[in-house]
N, C-alpha and C positions, 0 to 999 in steps of 0.2 A: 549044208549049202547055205540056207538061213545066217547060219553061226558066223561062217567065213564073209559074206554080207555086210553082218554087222560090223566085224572086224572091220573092217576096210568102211565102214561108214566114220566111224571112230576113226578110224587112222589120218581120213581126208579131213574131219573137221579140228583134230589133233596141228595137220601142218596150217588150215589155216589162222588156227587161233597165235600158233607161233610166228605167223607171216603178218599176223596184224602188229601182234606184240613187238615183232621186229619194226615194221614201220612207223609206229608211232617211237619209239623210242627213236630211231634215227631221225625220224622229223623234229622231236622235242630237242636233239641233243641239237641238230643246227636253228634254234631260235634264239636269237641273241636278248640279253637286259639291256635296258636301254637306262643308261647314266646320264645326265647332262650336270656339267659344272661350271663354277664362273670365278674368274679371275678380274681384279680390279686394281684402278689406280685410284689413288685417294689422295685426297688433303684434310689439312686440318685449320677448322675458324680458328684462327690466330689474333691477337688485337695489335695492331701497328700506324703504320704513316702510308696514306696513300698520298700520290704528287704528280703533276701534272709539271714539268719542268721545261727550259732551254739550255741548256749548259755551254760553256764556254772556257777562255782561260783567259789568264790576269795575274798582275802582280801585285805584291805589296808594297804598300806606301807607310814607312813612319814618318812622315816628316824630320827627318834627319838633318840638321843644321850643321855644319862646320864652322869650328870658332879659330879663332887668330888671332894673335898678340898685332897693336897696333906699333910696334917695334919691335928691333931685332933685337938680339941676346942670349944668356946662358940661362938655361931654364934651372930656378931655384929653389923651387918647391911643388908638389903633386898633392895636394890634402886629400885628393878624392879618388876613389878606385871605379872601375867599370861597375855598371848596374846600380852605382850610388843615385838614389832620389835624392834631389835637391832642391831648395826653393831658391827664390829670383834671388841673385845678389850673394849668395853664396861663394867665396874664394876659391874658384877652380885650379888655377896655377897661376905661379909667380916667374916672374924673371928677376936678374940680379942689377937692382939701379940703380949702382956707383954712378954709372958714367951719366947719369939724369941730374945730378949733384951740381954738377957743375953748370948744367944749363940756367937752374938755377939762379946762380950767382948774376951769370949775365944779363939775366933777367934782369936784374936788377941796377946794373949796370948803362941797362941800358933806360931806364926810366929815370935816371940820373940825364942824362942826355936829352932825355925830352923836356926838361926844364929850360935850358938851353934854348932849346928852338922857341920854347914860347916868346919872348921878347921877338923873333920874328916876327911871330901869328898876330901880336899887337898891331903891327904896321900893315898887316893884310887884314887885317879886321877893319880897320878905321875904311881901306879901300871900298871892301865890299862892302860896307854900310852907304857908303856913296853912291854906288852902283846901284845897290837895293830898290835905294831914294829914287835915281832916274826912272828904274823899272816903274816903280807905283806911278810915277807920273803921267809917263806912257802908257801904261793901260790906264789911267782914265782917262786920258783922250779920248781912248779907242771905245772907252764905254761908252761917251756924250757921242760919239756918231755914228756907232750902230743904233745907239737910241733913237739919236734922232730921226736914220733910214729906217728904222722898222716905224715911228709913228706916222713918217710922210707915208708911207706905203696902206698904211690902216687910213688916213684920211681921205687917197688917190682912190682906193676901190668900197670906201663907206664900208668899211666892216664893222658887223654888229657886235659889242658883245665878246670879241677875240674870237669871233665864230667865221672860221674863213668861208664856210658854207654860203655865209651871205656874201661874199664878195660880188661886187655891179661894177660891169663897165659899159660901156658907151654899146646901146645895142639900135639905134636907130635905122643903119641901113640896112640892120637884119630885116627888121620891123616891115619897113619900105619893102622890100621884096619879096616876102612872101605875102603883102596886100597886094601886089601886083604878080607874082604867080595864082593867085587863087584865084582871082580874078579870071587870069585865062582857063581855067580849071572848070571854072562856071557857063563861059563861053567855048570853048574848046574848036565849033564853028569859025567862030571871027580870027582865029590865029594860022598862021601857019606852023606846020609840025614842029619846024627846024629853029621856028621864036620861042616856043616853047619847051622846047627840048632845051635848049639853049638858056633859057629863066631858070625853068630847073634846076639844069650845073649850075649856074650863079647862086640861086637862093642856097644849093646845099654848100656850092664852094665856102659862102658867106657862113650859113650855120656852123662848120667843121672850122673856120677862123673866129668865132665867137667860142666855140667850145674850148679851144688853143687858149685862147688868150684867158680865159677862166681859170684853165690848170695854169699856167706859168703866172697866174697872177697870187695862185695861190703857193704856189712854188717859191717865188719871188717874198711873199709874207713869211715863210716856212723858214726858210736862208736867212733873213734879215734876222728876225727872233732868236735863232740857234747863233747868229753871230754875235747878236747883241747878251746872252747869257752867256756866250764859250766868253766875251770880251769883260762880264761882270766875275766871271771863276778866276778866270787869270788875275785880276785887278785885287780879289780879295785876299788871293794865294801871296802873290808880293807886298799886299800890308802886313800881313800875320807874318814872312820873314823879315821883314824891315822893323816891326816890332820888335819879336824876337832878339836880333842882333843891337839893338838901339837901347834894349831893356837891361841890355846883363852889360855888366860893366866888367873892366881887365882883371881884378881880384876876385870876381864871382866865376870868373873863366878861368883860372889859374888852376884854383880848389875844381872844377870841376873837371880840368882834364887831368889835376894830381889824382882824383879819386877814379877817374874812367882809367888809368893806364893802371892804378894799382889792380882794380879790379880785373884788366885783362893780366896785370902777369899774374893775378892770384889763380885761375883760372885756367892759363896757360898752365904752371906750374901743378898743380890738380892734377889736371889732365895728364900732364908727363908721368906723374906718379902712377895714376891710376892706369895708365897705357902698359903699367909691369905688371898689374893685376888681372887677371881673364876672372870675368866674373860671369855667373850663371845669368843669363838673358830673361830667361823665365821660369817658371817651377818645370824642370825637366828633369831626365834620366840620362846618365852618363852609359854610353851606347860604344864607346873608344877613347882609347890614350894611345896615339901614334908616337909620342914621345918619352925622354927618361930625363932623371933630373941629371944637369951637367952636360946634356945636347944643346949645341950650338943653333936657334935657330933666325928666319930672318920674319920679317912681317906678313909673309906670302905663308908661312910654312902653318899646315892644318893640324895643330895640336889636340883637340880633341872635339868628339861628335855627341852630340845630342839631340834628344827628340823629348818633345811635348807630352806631358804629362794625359795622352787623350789616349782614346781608342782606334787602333789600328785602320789604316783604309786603305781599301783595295783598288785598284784602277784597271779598268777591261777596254780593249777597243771594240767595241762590236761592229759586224759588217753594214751597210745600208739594208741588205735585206733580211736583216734579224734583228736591227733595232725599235724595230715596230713589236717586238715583243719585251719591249724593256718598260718601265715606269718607274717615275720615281717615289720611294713608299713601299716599293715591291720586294720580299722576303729572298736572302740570299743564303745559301750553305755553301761553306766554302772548305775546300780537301786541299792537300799537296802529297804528291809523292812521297816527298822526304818526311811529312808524320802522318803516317799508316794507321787509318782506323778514326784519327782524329777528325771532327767536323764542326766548323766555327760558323756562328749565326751571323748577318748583318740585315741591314736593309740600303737600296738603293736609295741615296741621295739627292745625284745630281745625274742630269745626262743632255752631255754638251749638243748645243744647236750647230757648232762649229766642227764643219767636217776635216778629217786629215785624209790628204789624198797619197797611197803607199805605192808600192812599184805594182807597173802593171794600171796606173790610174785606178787598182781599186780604194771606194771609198769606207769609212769607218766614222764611227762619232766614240768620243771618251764619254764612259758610264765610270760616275766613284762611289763608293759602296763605305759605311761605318758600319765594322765589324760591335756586336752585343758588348763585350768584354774587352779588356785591354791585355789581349792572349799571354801567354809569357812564352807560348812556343812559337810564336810569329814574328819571322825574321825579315830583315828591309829588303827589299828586291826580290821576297822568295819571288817562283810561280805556282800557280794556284790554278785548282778548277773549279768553276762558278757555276752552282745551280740557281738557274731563278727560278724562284719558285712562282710558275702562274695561277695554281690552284690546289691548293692541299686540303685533306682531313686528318688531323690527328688521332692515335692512341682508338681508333676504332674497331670492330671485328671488321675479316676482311676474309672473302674467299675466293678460286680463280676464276672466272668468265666461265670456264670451262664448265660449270664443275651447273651454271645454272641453263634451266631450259624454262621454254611456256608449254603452257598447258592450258588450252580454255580460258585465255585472257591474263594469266596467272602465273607467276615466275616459283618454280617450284626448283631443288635440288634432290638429290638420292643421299639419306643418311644413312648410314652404316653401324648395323648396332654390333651389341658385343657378341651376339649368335651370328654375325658376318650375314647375317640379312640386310635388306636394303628396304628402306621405308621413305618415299615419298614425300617430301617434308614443304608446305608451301611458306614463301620467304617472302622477304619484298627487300631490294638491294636500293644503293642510295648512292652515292658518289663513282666514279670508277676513272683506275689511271689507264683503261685497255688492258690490263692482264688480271686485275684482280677487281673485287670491285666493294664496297660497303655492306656490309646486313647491319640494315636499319630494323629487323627481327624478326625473327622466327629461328634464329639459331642461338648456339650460346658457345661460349669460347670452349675449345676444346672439343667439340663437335667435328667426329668422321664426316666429311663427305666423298662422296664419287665422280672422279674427275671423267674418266673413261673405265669401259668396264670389259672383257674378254668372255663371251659363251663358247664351253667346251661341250659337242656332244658325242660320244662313245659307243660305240654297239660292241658288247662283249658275248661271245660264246656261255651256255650254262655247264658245257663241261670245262673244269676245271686244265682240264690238258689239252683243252684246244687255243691257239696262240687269236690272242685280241684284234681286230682292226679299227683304225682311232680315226674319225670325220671332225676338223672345228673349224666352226665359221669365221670368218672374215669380222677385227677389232670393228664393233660397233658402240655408239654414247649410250650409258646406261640410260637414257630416256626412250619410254615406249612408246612416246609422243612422233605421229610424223611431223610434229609443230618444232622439234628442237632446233634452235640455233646452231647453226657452223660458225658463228664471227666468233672473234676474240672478245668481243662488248657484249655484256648479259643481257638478254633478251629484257625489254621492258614492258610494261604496262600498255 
């Protein structure tokens, strides 16, 4: 009995050492590891151009001239090809100037002829010296009595000195009446109102015709003076031709209109020659040949274009409400479509006060821009897009807005080492365009940083054949700070 007892004491504590050993294994098999991992966005300190800009669009200006033969013709020579530099006075094209030849001749034909009419000019000479003579006579009349109204007028009003300030005239009944308005003034009892009111207008009537007659006296001296000098200019002007004509005699006139006519047909003749010559205006760049030799053309016709030996310039309309972001002085990069990649420096020059009013009444002012360089890939009239630049830094380290937070007063970022850790690194930033912004230091080019960062956390089963289930949080900024910035601009100081 004992024996069977024990059995069965054994046997009860046999199931429950198995009932533990089973629970605890089932409880350990459902206790999950707990994993947590993190995923990131990153950048990298880069060194570049930060800019603060307006952009716009605009065209090219080379100053492009069109030249023209000052005659018509068959064109007879081209010595110069497109894109030739050339200096001023250089033979661009020629025409063919038989038919100039003959003008020539006439030319001279016709200064044969003019010998001829001089035995005219003799007997109109001898006139007009007569004439002359009247003239001089008559302005000095006209001197002696303006002279003499301007000095009666200086001894009438006693001026001092040629100082019209002192001009005096007769003030007596002024005098008289304002002794007898004050008077009443002093008495003001013994008058009646209407005698006195009445003096009054008289004394001021009186004053307001003394002041009259001051100005018109001065007026009057003013006139006489300017008449008696306009009467001395004229009087001197018709001596010095009357000399003139009285001094040269008919052989001294002969010789001087044989050498003035030779002189114009020499001149003439010059000119016709050189009118078949198109010569370089200034030291320029031949930019077009519209024509070939042995085309027919007339004096209207645009044979070839050139432009100034300078630097390219751009011209932009800007609208009224964006020209207050313009100056002159202020840095331009300038793009086209048609060269991809390409980017040309200038500066603002000029920027007109003279608005143009476009359809719709909107208004505009012209801005002109001289490009750095005199580009060779910049063509006349391209269009262009215009950055002006309001504020840049050059060739800096630079990294996103993003990527900085504060900390306890302190602009700190998350760097990223080569164990994919993340270390806390405090900066201090310096310029910013809104997306990126300067390190003034604490970083160094080529430095990971953490723009945004992804926590994954995991609970996984410890047996091996039991299936995972995966929990991850909502994208949060690697900063542990509740202090980090949301704006695009780095938190500052």
């Amino acid at each position: 009995m004992k024996k069977n007892k024990k059995k069965l004491i054994i046997l009860v504590v046999a199931i429950i050492a198995v009932g533990l050993g089973a629970f605890w294994y089932i409880n350990n098999s459902k206790k999950a590891t707990s994993k947590t991992e993190s995923t990131y966005t990153t950048g990298t300190v880069t060194k570049g151009d930060l800019k603060i800009d307006y952009s716009d669009e605009g065209s090219v200006n080379l100053n492009v001239k069109d030249l023209m033969f000052t005659l018509a013709g068959t064109v007879d020579s081209i010595p110069v090809k497109e894109n030739d530099v050339v200096k001023a006075g250089t033979i661009l094209m020629t025409i063919d100037n038989t038919d100039y030849v003959d003008q020539m001749k006439q030319a001279d034909i016709s200064y044969q002829n003019s010998k001829i009419s001089y035995e005219k000019s003799k007997i109109e000479s001898q006139t007009t010296l007569v004439n002359l003579k009247n003239q001089v006579d008559q302005y000095n009349i006209k001197v002696e009595l303006t002279k003499e109204n301007y000095e009666e007028l200086i001894k009438k009003y006693n001026v001092v000195g040629g100082n019209y300030d002192t001009v005096k005239i007769d003030d007596s009944n002024l005098k008289t009446l304002e002794i007898e308005y004050n008077s009443m003034l002093v008495s003001p009892d013994a008058y009646a109102k209407n005698d006195m009111k009445n003096k009054q207008i008289e004394y001021e009537n009186e004053k307001t015709n003394y002041v009259t007659s001051i100005s018109s006296a001065k007026s009057a001296l003013k006139q006489a003076k300017l008449n008696y000098d306009t009467a001395v200019i004229d009087y001197n002007k018709a001596v010095k031709e009357y000399d003139i004509e009285k001094n040269m005699n008919y052989s001294e006139k002969l010789n001087k209109l044989s050498i003035d006519k030779a002189s114009i047909d020499y001149k003439t003749t010059k000119d016709t020659l050189n009118g078949a010559r198109l010569v370089a205006p200034y030291d320029c760049k031949i930019v077009g040949i519209s024509v070939n030799i042995g085309d027919e053309i007339t004096k209207d016709t645009v044979v070839l274009q050139v432009r100034m030996i300078e630097n390219p310039k751009v011209i932009a309309n800007i609208s009224e409400s964006d020209i207050g972001n313009i100056a002159v002085g202020m840095i331009v990069e300038v793009t086209s479509d048609n060269l991809e990649g390409k980017i040309f420096t200038g500066k603002v020059t000029k920027v007109s006060n003279v608005a143009t009013v476009g359809s719709g009444s909107t208004v505009s002012y012209e801005v002109s821009m001289d490009l750095d360089e005199d580009y060779s890939e910049i063509r006349d009239k391209m269009t262009c897009n215009i950055s002006f630049i309001i504020k840049q830094k050059k060739e800096c380290l630079k990294i996103p807005n993003k990527a900085v937070y504060m900390e306890n007063g302190s602009q700190y970022t998350k760097v990223l080492g080569n164990d994919n850790k993340t270390i806390a690194k405090k900066i201090k930033t310096g310029f910013t365009d809104g997306t990126d912004s300067e390190v003034v230091e604490g970083l160094s080019e080529g430095d990971t940083v953490v723009i945004e960062g992804t926590i994954s956390t995991s609970k996984t089963s410890s047996n091996t054949k039991t299936s995972s289930t995966t929990k991850t949080s909502s994208t949060t900024k690697t900063s542990n700070s509740s202090k980090t910035s949301s704006s695009d601009m780095p938190p500052m100081f």
